[in-house]
Backbone bond lengths (Angstrom), bond angles and torsions (degrees), N, CA, C in turn:
res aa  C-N    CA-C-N  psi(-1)  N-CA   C-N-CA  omega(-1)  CA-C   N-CA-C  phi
1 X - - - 1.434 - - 1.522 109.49 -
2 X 0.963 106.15 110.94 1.936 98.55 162.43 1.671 129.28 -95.29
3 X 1.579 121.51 -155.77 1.406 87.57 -153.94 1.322 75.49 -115.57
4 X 1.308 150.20 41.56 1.748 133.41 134.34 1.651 92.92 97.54
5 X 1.882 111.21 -3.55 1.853 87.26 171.87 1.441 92.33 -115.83
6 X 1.614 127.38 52.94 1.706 109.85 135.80 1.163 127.76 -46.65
7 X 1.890 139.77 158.47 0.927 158.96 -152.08 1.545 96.49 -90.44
8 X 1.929 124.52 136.23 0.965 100.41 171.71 1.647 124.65 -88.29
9 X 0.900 114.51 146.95 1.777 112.80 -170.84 1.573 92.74 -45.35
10 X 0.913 145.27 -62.20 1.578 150.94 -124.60 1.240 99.03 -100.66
11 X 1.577 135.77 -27.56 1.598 139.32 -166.53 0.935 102.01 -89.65
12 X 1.753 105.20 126.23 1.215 131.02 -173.30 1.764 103.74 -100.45
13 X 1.239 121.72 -26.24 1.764 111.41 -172.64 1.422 121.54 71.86
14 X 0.997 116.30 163.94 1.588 106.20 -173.00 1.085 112.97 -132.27
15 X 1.169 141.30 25.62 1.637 146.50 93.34 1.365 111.03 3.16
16 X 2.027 123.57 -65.98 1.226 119.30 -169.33 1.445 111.79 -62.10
17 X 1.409 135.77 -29.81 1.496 124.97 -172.93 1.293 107.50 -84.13
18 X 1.180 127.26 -19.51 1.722 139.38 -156.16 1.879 96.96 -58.95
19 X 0.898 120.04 92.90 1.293 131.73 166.66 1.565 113.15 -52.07
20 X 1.316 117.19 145.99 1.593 102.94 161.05 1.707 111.03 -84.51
21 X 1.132 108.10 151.60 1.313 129.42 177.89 1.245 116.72 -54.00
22 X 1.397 142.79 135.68 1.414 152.10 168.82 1.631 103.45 -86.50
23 X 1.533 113.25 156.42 1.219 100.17 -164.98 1.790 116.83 -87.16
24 X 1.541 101.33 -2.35 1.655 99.87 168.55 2.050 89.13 -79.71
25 X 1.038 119.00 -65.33 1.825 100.91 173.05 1.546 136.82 -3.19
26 X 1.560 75.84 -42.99 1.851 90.69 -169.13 1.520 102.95 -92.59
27 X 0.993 142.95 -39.89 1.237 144.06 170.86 1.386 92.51 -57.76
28 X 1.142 150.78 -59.24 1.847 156.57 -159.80 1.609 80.44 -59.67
29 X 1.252 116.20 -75.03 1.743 125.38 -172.16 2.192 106.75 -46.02
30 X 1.112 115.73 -51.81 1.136 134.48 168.94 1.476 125.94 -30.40
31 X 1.310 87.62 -63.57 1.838 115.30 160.79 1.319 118.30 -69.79
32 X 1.343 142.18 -36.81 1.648 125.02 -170.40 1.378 83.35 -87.92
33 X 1.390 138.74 -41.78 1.698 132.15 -147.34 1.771 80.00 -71.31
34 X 1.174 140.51 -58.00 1.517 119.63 -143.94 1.194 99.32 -94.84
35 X 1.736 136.78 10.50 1.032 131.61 -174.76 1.502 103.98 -130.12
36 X 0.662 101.08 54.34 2.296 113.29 -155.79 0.951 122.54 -14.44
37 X 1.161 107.64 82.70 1.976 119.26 -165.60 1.723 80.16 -140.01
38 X 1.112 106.39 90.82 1.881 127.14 172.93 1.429 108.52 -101.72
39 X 1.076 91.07 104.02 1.995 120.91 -176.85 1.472 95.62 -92.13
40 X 1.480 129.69 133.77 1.582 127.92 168.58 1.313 106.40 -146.87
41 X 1.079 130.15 -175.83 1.554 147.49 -175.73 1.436 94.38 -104.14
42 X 1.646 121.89 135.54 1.683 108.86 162.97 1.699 99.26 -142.10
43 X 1.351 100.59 107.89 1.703 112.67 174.47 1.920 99.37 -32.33
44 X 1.360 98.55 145.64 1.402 115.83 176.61 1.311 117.26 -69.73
45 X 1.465 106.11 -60.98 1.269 126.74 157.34 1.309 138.28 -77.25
46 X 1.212 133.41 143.27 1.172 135.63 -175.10 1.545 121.89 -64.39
47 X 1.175 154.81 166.37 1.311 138.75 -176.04 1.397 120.65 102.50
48 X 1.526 109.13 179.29 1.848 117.20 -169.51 1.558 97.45 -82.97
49 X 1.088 126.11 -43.17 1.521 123.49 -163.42 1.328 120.14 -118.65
50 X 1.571 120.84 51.49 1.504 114.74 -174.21 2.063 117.52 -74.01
51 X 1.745 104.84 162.38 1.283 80.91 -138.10 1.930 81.72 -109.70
52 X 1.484 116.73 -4.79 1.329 129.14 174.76 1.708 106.04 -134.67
53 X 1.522 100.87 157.35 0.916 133.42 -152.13 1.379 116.83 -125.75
54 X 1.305 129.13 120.38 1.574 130.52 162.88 1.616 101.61 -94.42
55 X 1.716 113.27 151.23 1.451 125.98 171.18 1.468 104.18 -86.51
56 X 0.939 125.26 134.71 1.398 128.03 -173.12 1.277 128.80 -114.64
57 X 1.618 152.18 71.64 0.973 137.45 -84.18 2.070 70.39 -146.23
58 X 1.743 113.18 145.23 1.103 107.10 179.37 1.920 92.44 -140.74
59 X 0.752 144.69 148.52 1.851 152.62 -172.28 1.008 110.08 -134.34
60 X 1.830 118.13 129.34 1.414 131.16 -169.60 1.556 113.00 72.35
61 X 1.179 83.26 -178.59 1.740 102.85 -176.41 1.715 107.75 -69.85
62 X 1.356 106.73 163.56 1.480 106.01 -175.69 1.162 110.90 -60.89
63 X 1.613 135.02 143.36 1.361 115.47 132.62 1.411 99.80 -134.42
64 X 1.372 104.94 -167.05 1.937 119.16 -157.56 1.396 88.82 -96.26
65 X 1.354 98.58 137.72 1.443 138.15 -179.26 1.875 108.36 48.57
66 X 1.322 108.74 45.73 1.535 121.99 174.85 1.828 96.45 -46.42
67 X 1.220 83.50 158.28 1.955 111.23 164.98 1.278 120.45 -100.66
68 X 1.468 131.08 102.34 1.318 125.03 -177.90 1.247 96.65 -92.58
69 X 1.363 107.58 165.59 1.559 152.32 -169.38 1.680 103.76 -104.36
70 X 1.586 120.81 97.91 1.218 124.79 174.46 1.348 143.09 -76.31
71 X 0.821 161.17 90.08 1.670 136.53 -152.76 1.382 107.83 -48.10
72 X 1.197 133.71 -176.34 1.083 141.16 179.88 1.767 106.04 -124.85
73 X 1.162 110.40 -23.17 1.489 119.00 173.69 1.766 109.59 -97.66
74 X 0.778 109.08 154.55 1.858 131.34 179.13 1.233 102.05 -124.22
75 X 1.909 111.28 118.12 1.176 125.03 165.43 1.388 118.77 -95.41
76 X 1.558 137.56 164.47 1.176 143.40 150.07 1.141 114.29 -56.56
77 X 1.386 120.57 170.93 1.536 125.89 170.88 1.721 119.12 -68.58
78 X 1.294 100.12 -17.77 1.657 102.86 -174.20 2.032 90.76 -95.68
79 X 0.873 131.10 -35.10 1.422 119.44 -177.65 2.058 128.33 -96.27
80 X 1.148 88.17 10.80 1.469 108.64 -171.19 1.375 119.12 -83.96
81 X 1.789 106.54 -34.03 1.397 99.94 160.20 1.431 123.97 -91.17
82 X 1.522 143.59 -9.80 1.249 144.73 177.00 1.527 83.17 -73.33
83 X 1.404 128.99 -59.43 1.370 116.44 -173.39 1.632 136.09 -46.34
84 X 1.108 108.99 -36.78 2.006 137.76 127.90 0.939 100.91 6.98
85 X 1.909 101.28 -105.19 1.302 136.71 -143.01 1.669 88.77 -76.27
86 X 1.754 138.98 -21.04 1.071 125.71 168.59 1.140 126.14 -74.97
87 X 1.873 126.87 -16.93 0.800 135.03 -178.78 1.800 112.09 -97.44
88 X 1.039 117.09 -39.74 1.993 116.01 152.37 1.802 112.31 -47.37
89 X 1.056 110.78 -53.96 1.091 113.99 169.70 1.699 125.45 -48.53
90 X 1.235 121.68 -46.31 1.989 127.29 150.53 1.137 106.94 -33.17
91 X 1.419 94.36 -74.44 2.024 100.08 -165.97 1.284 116.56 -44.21
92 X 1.852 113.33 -40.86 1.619 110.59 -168.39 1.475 99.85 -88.24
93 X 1.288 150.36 18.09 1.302 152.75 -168.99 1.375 94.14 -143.04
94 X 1.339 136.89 -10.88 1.580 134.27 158.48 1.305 106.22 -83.17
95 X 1.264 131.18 -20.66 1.316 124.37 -163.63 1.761 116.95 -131.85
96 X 1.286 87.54 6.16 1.939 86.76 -176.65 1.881 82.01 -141.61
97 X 1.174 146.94 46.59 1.625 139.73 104.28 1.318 125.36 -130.93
């Protein structure tokens, strides 16, 4: 008997789409990290292997029990990071012209 958290055959993770960054990217990435606008991936569902994705958008510096900012759309694992790097990309073009 095992304990029911084997790997699922079919889950891919989202590690595999994670592109490396271009260097206008990294400046986009550069800019929200030192200006604390923390963009993340947050599984829909609860669990080891969710199969969509909300962008999860958090503003300012930390504090306890903050309010994030949800998407309203759910991506796959293959479209979740262009959706990212499109959404870092707003903020640093909302805020630097």
């Amino acid at each position: 008997m095992g304990s029911g958290l084997a790997k699922k055959k079919s889950y891919k993770g989202l590690s595999k789409y994670a592109k490396t960054l271009t260097n206008e990217e990294q400046l986009h990435f550069n800019y929200c990290i030192n200006n604390n606008y923390r963009i993340s991936p947050k599984p829909t569902t609860q669990g080891l292997f969710p199969d969509l994705w909300f962008i999860e958008i958090r503003l300012g510096p930390y504090t306890k029990n903050e309010k994030a900012h949800v998407s309203p759309v759910s991506y796959n694992d293959k479209d979740i990071w262009p959706a990212i790097r499109k959404t870092m990309k707003y903020y640093y073009d909302k805020r630097t012209r």
